[in-house]
N, C-alpha and C positions, 0 to 999 in steps of 0.2 A: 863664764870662763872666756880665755882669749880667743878668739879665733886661730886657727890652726892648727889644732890638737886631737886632729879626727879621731885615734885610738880612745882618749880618755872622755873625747864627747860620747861615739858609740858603747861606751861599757855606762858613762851615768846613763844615757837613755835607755840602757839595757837592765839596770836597774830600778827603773822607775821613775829617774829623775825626770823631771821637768828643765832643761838646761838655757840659758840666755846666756849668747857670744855677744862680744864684741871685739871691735878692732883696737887691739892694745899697742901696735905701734908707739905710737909716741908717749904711754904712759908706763904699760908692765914692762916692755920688751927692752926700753933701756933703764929701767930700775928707779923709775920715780916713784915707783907707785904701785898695787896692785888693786886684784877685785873687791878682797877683803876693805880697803881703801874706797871704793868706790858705790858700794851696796848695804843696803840698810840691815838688819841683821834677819836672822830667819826663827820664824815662830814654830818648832816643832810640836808634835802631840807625842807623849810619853804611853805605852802601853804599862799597865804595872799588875 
């Protein structure tokens, strides 16, 4: 996620997540681009 979002950082970690920031200035923060854009996709595991 971007950096600066300490509410929504502490609630994924608070969840469980595993989170990786980075400095989105010049890419999310003026709308070039986002994480979705920038990360390879994620392999969940399904309970059923």
């Amino acid at each position: 996620m971007v950096k600066g979002n300490p509410v929504t950082h502490h609630r994924l970690v608070e969840a469980g997540c595993v989170v990786h920031q980075y400095d989105g200035a010049e890419i999310s923060v003026k709308g070039g681009g986002g994480p979705t854009c920038l990360t390879r996709p994620v392999e969940r595991e399904v309970d059923n």
